[in-house]
C-alpha positions as CSV (number, residue, x, y, z in Angstrom):
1,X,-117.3,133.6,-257.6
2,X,-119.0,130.5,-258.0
3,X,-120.7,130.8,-254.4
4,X,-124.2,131.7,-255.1
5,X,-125.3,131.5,-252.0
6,X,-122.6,133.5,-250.7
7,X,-123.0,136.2,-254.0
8,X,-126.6,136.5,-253.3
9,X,-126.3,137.6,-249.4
10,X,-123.5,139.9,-250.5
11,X,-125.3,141.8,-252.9
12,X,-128.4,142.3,-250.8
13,X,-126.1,143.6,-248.0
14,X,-124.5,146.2,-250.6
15,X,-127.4,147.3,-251.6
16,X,-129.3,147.7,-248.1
17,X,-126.0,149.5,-247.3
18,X,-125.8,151.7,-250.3
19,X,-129.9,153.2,-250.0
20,X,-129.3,153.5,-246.0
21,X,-125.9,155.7,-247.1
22,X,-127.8,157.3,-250.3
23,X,-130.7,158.1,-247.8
24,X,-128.0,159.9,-245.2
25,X,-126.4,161.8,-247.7
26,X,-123.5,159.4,-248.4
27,X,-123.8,157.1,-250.9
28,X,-121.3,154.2,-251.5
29,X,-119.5,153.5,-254.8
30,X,-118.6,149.6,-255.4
31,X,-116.6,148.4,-257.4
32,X,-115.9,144.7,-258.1
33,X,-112.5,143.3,-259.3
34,X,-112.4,140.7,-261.7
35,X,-110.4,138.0,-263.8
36,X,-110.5,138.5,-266.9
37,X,-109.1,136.6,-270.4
38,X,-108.5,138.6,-273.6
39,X,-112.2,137.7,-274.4
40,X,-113.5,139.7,-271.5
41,X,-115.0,138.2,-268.5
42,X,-116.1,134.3,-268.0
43,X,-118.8,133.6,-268.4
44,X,-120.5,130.2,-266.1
45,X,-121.1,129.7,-262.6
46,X,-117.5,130.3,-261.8
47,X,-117.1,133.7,-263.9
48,X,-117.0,137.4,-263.1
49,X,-120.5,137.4,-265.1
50,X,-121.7,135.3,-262.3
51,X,-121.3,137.9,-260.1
52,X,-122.2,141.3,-261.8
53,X,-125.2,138.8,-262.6
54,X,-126.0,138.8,-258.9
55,X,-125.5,142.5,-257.9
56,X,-127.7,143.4,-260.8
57,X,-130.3,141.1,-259.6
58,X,-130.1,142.5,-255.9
59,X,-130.0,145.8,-257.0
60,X,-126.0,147.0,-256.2
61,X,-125.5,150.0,-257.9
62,X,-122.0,148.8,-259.7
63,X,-119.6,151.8,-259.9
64,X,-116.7,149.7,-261.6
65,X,-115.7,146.9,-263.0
66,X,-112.1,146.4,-262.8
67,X,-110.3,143.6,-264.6
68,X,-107.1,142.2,-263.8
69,X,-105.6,142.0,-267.2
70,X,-102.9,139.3,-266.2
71,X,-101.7,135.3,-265.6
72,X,-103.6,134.4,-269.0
73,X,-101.8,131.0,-268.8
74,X,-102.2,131.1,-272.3
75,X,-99.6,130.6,-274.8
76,X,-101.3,132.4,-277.9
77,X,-100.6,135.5,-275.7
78,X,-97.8,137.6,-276.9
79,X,-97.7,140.9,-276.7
80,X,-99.3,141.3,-272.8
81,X,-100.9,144.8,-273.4
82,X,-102.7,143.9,-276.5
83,X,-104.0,141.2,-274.3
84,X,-105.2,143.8,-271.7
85,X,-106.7,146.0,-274.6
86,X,-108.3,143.2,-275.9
87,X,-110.0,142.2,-272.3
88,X,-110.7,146.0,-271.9
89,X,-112.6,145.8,-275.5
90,X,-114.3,142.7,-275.0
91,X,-115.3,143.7,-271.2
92,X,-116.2,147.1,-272.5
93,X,-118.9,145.2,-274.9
94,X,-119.8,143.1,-272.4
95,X,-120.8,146.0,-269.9
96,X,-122.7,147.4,-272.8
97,X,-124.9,143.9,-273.0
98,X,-125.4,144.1,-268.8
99,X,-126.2,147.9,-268.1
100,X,-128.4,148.7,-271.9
101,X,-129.3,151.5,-270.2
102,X,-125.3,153.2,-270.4
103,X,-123.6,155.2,-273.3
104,X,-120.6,153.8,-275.3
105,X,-119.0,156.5,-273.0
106,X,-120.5,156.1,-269.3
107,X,-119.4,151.8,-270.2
108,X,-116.1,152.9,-270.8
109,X,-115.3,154.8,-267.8
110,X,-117.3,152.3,-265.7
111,X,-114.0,150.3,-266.8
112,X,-110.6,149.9,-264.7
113,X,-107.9,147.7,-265.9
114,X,-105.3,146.4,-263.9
115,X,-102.3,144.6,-265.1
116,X,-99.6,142.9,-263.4
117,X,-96.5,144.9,-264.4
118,X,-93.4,143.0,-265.4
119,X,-93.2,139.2,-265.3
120,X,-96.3,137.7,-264.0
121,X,-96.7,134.2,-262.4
122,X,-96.7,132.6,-266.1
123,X,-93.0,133.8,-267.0
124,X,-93.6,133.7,-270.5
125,X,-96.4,136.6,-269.7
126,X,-94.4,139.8,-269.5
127,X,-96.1,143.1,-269.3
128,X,-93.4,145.6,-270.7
129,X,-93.3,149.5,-269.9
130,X,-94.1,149.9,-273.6
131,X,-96.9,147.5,-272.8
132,X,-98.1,150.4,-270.4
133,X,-97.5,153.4,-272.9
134,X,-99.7,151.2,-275.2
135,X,-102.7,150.7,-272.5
136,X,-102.1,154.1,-271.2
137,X,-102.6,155.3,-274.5
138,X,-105.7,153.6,-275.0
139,X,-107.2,154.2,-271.9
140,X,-107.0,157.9,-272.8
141,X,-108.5,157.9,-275.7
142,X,-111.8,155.7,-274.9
143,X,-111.8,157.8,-271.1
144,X,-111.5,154.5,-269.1
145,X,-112.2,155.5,-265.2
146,X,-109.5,153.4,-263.4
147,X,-106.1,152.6,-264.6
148,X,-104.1,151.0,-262.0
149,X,-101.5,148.2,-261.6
150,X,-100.7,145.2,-259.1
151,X,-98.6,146.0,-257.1
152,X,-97.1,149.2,-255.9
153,X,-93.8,147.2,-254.6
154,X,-93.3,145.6,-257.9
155,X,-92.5,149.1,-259.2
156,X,-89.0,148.9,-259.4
157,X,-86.6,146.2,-260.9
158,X,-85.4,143.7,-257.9
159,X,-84.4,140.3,-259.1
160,X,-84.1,140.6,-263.2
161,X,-86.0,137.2,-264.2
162,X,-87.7,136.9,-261.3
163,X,-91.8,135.6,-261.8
164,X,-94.4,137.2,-259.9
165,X,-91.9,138.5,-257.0
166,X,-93.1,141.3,-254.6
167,X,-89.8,142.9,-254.4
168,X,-90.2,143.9,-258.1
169,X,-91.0,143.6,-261.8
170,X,-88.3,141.6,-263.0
171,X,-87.7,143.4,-265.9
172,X,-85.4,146.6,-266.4
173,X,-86.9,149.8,-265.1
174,X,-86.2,153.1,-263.4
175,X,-88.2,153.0,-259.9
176,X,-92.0,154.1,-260.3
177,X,-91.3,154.1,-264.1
178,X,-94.5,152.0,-264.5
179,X,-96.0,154.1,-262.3
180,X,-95.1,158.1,-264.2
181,X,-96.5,156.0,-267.2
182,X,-100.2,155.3,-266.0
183,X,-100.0,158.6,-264.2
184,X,-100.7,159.5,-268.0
185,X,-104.5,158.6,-267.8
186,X,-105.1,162.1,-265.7
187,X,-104.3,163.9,-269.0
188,X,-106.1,163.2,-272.8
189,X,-103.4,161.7,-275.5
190,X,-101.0,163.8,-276.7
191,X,-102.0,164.6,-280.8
């Protein structure tokens, strides 16, 4: 991220690539995936502004933005999906500042969040299945594009207690319970 060099040779190839493809009748959606804190995106040289900054300025057309809402490493953080709503929020605003040109509405489902489900590599970070009703929720009702979840094999309990494992969440679950949760976005919020 903090590899300007790097960034600025990227983005030109992503966007030579994308009006070749547009010009042939198959045009290329990016999407870049991003730290995030509960106050959105950093900001600096080593920041995921940094690099929206640099597709922007070499013309990549940015389909998504897609924040990993997890490993905060920050102890004020207590209730993990009000952490990922918060990032959304503050992401969400931050679009809105970057692409003037969008509505409330096209910044909102330019937005993917992606949360590390169960105990994350900070074990006192837990992101609970009613931590995904609560996103899930959310993400319905401000028609976020992208709500997925790191990773697929965590999806099921293995080891209760167990930080950041790939066998599993850690926490108590039913196998792809995370999973028939977010599988909620695909339908608006139940009134």
């Amino acid at each position: 991220q903090g590899n300007n060099s790097a960034l600025t040779l990227q983005s030109q190839a992503i966007s030579i690539m994308q009006q070749q493809e547009a010009s042939n009748g198959t045009p290329v959606t990016v999407s870049y995936t991003l730290p995030v804190l509960p106050s959105g995106l950093v900001a600096g040289t080593n920041g995921g502004i940094n690099v929206l900054n640099f597709a922007n300025t070499n013309g990549v057309d940015v389909s998504r933005v897609n924040i990993m809402a997890m490993d905060y490493y920050d102890p004020s953080v207590t209730n993990m999906g009000t952490a990922a709503i918060d990032a959304a929020t503050a992401t969400h605003s931050q679009l809105m500042a970057m692409y003037p040109s969008l509505s409330s509405q096209q910044a909102w489902h330019m937005l993917g969040v992606t949360p590390l489900i169960g105990i994350n590599d900070d074990p006192s970070e837990i992101f609970t299945l009613a931590n995904a009703q609560q996103l899930t929720t959310f993400s319905q009702q401000h028609g976020i594009g992208e709500l997925s979840m790191w990773e697929l094999p965590r999806d099921l309990t293995g080891t209760l207690g167990a930080a950041d494992a790939t066998t599993g969440s850690g926490i108590a679950q039913t196998p792809f319970e995370f999973s028939q949760i977010f599988e909620q976005i695909a339908s608006p919020p139940q009134t």
